[in-house]
C-alpha positions as CSV (number, residue, x, y, z in Angstrom):
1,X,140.3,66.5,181.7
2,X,143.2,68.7,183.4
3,X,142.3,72.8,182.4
4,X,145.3,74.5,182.5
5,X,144.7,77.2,184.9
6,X,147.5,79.0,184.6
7,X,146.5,79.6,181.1
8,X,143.1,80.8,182.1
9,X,144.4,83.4,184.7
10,X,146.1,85.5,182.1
11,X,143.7,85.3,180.0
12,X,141.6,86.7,182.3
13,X,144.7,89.4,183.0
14,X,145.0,90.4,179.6
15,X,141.3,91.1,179.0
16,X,141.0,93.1,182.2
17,X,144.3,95.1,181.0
18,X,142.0,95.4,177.5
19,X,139.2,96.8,179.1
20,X,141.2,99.3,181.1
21,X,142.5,100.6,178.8
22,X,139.5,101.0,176.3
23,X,138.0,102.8,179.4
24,X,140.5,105.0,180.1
25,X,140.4,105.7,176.3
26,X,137.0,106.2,176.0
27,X,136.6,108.6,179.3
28,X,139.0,110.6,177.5
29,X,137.1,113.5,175.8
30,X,138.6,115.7,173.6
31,X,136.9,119.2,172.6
32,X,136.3,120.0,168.5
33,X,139.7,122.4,169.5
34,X,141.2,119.7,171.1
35,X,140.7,117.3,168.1
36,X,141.8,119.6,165.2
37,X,145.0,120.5,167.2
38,X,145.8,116.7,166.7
39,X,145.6,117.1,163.6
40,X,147.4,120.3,162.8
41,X,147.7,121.5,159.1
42,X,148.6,125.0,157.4
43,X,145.8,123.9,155.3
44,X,142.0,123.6,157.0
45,X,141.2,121.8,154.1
46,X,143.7,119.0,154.1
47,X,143.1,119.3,158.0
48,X,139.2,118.6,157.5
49,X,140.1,115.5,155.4
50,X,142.1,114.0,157.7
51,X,139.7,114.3,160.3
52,X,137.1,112.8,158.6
53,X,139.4,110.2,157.4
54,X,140.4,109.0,160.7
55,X,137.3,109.0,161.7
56,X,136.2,106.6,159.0
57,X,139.0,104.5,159.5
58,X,137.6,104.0,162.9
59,X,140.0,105.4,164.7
60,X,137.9,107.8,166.5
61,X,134.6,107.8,168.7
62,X,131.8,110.3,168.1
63,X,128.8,110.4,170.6
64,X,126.2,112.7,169.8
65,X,123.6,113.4,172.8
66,X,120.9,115.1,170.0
67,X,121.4,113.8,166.4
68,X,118.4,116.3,165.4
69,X,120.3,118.9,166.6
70,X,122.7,120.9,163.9
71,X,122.1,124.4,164.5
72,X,124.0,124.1,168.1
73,X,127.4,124.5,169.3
74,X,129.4,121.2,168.9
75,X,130.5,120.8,171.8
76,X,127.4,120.7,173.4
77,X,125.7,117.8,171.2
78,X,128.6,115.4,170.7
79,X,132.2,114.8,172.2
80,X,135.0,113.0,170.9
81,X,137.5,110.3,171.9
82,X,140.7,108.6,170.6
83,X,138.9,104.9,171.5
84,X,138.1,102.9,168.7
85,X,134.9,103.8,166.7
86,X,131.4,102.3,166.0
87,X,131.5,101.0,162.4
88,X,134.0,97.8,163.1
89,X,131.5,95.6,161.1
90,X,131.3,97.8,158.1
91,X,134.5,97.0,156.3
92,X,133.4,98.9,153.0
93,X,134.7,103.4,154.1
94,X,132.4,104.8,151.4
95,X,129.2,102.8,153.1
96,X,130.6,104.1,156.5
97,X,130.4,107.5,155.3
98,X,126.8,107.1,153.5
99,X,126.1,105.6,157.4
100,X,127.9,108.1,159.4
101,X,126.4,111.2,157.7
102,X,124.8,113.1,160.7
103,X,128.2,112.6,162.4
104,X,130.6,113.9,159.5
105,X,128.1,117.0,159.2
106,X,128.6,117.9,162.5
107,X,132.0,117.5,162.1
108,X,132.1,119.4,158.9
109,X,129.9,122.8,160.4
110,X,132.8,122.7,163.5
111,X,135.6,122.3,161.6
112,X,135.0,124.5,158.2
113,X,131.7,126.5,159.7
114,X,128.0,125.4,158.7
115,X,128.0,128.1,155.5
116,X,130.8,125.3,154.4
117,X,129.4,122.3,154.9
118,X,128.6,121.4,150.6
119,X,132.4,122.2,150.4
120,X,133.2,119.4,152.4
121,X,130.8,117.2,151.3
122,X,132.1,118.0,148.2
123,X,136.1,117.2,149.7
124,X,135.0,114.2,151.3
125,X,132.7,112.8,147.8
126,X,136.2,113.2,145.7
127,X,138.0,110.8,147.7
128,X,135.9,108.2,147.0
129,X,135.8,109.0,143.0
130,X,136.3,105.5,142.2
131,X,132.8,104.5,143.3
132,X,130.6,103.5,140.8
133,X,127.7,105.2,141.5
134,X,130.1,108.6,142.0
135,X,131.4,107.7,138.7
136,X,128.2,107.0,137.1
137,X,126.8,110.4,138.8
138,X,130.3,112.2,137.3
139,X,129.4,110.3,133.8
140,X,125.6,112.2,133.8
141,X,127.1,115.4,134.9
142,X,125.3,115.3,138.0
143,X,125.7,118.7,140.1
144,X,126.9,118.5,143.8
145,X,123.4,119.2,145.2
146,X,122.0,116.1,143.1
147,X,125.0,113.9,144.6
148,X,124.2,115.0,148.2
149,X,120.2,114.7,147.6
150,X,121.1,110.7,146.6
151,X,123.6,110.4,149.7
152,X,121.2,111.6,152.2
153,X,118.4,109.6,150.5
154,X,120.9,106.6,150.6
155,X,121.8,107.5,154.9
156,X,118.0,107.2,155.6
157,X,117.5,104.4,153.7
158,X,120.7,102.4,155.9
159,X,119.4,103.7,158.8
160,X,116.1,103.0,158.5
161,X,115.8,100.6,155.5
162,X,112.8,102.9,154.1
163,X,113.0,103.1,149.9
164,X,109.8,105.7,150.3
165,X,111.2,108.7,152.0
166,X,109.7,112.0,153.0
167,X,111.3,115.3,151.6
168,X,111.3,116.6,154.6
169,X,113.8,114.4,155.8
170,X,116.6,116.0,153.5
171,X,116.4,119.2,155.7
172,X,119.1,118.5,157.8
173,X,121.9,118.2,155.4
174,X,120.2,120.4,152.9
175,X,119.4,123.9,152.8
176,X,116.3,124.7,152.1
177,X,117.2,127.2,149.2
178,X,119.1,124.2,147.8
179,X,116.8,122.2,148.0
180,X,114.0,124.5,146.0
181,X,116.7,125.2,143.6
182,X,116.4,121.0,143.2
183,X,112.8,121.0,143.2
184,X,113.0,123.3,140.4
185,X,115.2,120.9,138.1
186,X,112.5,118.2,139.0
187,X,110.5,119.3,136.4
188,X,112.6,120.9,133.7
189,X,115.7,118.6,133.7
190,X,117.0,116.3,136.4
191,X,119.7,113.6,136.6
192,X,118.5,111.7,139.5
193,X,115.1,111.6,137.4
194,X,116.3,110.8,134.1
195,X,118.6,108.2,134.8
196,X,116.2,106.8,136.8
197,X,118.0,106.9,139.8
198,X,115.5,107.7,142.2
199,X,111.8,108.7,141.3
200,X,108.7,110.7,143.2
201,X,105.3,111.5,143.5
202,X,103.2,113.3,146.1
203,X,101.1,111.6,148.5
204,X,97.1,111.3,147.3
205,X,96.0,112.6,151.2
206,X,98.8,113.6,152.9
207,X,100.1,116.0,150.4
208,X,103.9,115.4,151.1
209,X,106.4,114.9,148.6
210,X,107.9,111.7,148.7
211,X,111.3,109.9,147.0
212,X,112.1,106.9,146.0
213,X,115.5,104.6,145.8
214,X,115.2,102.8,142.5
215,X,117.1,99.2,141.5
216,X,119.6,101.3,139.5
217,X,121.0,102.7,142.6
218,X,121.5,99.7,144.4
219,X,123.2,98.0,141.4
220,X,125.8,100.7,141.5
221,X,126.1,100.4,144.9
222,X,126.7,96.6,144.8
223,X,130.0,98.0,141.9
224,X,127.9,96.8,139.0
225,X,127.8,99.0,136.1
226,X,124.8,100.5,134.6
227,X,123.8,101.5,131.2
228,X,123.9,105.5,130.6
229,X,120.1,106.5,129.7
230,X,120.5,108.8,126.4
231,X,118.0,111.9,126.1
């Protein structure tokens, strides 16, 4: 059998030239200042979006050096490149966001400031309105701290494929005052609960509060449609 060796050679030419230049890509930092000059808007809004945008599309690389770290300066927990991204296997942007959540939060408190952060959240969840379970939430008249609650439920649950979550994982993305104000709708009126979305109950010897992903959730996940639970 005669292997054409000519063939081989620039193969081998190209995929050295390929991984030059994702190298020289990747060793190519950029600051939080850096990056939103890339982008430049009049409007910090529109700005933020097409950040986060990019950065869904893959087009960006995020490295964070301590993911339990929000309360820090950016630039010294993550930096940012122009080399391809991370989520290449996830073709589906909404499940890249639901993924990518510690990430875009970071983002978020650099670009708009941390007392900001529900606003984009809140930017980012409108451009995915044609998601069934965002359409279903909009349908219940879910607020935006019930929305974000699921989400963050939803990011642990990729990451770690847990359905029984702690509560106190929800601190990071969730202030605590938000969070009390949602522990108060618990018990006197709470989509999430109601449409049986997601349930709870507190541990018999540990004490701690603890969620749970329900069926429904997944269904509208999967782009199934689910029937609306009348009070």
């Amino acid at each position: 059998m005669q292997i054409d060796t000519n063939k081989k050679t620039s193969e081998a030419v190209q995929t050295d030239k390929y991984k030059s230049e994702v190298e020289q890509l990747t060793n190519s930092q950029l600051s939080i200042s850096e990056l939103i000059a890339l982008f430049d808007q009049p409007n910090k809004h529109d700005q933020y979006k097409d950040i986060i945008a990019a950065f869904l599309r893959n087009d960006l690389t995020i490295k964070i050096k301590k993911t339990n770290r929000f309360s820090k300066c950016i630039e010294e927990d993550m930096y940012i490149s122009l080399a391809n991204g991370c989520m290449r296997h996830e073709p589906n942007l909404f499940f890249r966001f639901l993924e990518q959540l510690p990430e875009i939060t970071l983002l978020t408190d650099a670009i708009l400031g941390a007392d900001k952060r529900f606003k984009g959240y809140h930017i980012i969840i409108r451009t995915f309105k044609d998601e069934k379970l965002l359409q279903f939430l909009d349908l219940c008249q879910a607020t935006l701290v019930e929305k974000i609650v699921l989400i963050s439920l939803l990011h642990i649950f990729l990451r770690s494929n847990k359905t029984s979550i702690d509560a106190s994982e929800l601190f990071i993305f969730i202030p605590k005052s938000y969070y009390v104000n949602f522990l108060f709708f618990l018990n006197v009126g709470c989509t999430l609960v109601d449409q049986k979305l997601i349930s709870y109950n507190t541990e018999r010897f540990s004490n701690e509060l603890v969620f749970y992903i329900n069926q429904r959730v997944m269904q509208l996940l999967s782009g199934y449609i689910v029937e609306h639970i009348s009070n």
